[in-house]
N, C-alpha and C positions, 0 to 999 in steps of 0.2 A: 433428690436425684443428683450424683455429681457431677461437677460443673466440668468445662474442657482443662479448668485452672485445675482440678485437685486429681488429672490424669498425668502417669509416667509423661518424665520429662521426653522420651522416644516417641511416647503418640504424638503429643505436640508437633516434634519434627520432622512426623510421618505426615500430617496434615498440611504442612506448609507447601504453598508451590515456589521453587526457584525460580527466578526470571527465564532460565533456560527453560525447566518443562512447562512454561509459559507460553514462552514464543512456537514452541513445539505444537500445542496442543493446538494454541491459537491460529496458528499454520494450518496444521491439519482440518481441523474444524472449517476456518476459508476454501481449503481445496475440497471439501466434500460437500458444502451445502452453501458457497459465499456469504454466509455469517463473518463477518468484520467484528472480533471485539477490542475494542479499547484498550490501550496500555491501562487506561484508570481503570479498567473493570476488572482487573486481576482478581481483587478479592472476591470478585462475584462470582468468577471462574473456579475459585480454590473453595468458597464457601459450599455451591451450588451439587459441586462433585467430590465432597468428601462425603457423603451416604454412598457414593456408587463404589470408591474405593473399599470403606467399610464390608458391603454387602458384596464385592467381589473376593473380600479377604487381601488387598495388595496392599503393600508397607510404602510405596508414593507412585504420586503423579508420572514417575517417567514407565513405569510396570504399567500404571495407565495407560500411557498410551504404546505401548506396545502391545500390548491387551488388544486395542484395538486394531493394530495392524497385521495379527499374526494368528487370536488365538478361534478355536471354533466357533464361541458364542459373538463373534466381533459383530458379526449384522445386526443381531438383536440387539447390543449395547449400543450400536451405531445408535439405532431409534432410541434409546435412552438416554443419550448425550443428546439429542436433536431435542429434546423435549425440556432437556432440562438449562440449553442455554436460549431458549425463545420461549415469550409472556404469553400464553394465551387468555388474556383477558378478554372476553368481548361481552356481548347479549343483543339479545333482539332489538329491533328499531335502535338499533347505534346510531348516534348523531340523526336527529330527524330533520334537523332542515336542510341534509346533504339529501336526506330518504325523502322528503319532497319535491326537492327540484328533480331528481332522479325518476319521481310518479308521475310529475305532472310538466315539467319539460324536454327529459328525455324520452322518456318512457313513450308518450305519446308523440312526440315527433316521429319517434320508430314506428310506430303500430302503423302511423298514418302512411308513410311512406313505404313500409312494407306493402298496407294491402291495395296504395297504390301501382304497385309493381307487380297486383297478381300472385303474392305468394304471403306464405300464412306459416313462413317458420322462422320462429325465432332461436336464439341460442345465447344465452349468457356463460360467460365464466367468474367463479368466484376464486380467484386465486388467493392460498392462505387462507382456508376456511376455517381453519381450530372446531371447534364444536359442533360446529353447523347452525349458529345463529344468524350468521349473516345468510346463508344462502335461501334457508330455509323462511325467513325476511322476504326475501325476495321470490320466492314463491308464495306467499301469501299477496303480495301488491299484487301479483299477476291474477292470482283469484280475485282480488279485488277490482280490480280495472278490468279483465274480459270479463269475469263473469260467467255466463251460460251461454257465453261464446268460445271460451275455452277451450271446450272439446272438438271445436272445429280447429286446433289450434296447430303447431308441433312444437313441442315447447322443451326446450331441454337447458337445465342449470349444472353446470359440469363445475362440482366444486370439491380442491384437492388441497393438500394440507403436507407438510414435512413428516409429522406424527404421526406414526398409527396410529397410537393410543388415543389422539384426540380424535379422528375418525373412527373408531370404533364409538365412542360416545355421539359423535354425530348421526351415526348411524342408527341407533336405538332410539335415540330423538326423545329421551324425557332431561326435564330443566327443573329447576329449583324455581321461586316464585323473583328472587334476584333477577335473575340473568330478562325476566319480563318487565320492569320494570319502569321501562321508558315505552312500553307494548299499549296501544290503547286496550281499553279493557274489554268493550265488545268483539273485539279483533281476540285477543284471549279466550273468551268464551264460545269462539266460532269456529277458530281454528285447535283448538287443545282442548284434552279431556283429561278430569283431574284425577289422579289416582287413590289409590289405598293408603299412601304413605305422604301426598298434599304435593305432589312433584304433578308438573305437567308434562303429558306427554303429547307431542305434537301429531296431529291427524292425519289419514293416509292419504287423502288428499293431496293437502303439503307436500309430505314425502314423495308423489310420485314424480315431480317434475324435479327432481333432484336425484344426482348419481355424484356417488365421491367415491376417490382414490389416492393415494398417496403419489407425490410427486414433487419433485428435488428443483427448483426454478434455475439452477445453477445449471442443469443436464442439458443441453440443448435436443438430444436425442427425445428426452420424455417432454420434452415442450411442445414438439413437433409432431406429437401424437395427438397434441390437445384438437377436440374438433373447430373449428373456425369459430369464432365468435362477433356477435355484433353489438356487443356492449363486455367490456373486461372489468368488474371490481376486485382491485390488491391493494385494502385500506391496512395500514397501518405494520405494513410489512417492511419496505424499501428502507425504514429507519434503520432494519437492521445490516443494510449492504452499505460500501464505501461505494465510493462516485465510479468507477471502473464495473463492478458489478451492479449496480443501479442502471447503468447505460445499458448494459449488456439485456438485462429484464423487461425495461421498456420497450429496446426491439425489436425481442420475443414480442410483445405485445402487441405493437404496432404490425407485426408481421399474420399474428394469428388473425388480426381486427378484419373484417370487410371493410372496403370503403364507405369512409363516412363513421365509421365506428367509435364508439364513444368509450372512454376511458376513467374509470374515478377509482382517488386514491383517499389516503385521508386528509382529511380536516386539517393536521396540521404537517403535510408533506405537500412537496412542488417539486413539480417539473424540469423549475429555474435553474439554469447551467448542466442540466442533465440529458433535455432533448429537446427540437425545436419541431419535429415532424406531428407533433400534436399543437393544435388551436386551443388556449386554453379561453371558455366559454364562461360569462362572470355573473353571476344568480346572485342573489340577497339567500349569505349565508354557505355559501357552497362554488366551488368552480370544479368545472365539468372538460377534461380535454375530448378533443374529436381530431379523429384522424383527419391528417391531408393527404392529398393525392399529388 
């Protein structure tokens, strides 16, 4: 196969991006979705999006993005750019001693004080769902903690994502034996059933306490549709916002939360210099914010 070296010297410097449609794209990218990337991430930028130039047939980066500002497929390429400058690494039971203190300190501090209060609804959000591991996670704990109390329950996990493409995968809910990994194994065989091709597919069960949609954290319009919630997880997102739109996210956050409501981010993101309107709460392994009043 030949290499990008043994192509005309003109592809080459169709490939390259200038500092300018750098700053341009980088620009635009921040005003559509508060995606902050890095002066050093240039090449990740030019790397990342020369298949899309390729498969749109454009000769550079500045057609790019004009492309996106003018021509009729711009929405659809929107989601195309949105996918291809955010990781969606994740899998089930991600970090578990975040997903324990989550089971067995939050989790239950809510039940209790919910069904002290008389009422028997709950509401999570998974902000930045990618695949649907994380949320669909979290309707399994809930199967696991109510139980056959469940169906007395009203339970709703409202989890929304930049991508359509990776919600349409969460959507269909089958996984690779990967992405289970850190999953105990009974819990596997309880909640998934394994197919013709060795993929699991996760149970309808599961799926039912789960609804996803696509949704831009940067809109304040589509935030403000979200329905209230009384626990928010958005792990491993905020790395991608600079301090100005991280403020802005949290709150959102803080504002959809009920009082008292609890907040968790990732393992290796904080709050620190970013907001004070949350109590960060300190677990072996894990910290938990909760709303103030």
């Amino acid at each position: 196969m030949p290499s990008l070296f043994s192509q005309p010297l003109s592809l080459k410097k169709e490939l390259k991006i200038s500092d300018q449609e750098f700053a341009q794209l980088r620009d635009f990218i921040y005003t559509q979705c508060g995606i902050y990337i890095a002066d050093n991430r240039k090449y990740l930028l030019e790397n990342r999006l020369s298949n899309r130039l390729k498969q749109l047939n454009l000769k550079s980066f500045n057609e790019y993005y004009y492309y996106l500002q003018y021509d009729s497929g711009r929405k659809e390429e929107l989601n195309r750019l949105f996918e291809v400058v955010t990781t969606n690494e994740t899998s089930f039971y991600r970090n578990p001693p975040q997903l324990t203190v989550f089971q067995d300190n939050v989790l239950a501090e809510l039940l209790k004080s919910l069904r002290q209060a008389g009422t028997r609804k709950l509401r999570i959000w998974s902000a930045g769902c990618s695949t649907g591991e994380e949320p669909y996670t979290l309707s399994i704990i809930l199967h696991e903690i109510l139980k056959t109390e469940l169906p007395s329950w009203d339970v709703k996990i409202t989890a929304n994502d930049l991508s359509e493409r990776v919600l349409m995968s969460a959507r269909r809910g089958v996984y690779n034996e990967y992405t289970l990994r850190t999953t105990p194994k009974h819990l596997v065989e309880r909640y998934f059933e394994r197919d013709s091709e060795g993929n699991f597919r996760v149970s309808a069960e599961v799926k039912s306490l789960v609804t996803f949609g696509q949704l831009n954290l940067s809109d304040k319009v589509q935030i403000k549709r979200v329905e209230r919630s009384n626990i928010v997880f958005c792990r491993n997102v905020i790395i991608y916002f600079d301090d100005e739109m991280k403020q802005r996210v949290i709150s959102a956050f803080y504002d959809n939360l009920f009082a008292s409501g609890y907040l968790l981010i990732g393992h290796s993101e904080s709050l620190h210099n970013i907001s004070r309107a949350f109590r960060p709460m300190h677990y072996p392994g894990a910290i938990v914010y909760r709303k103030e009043e």
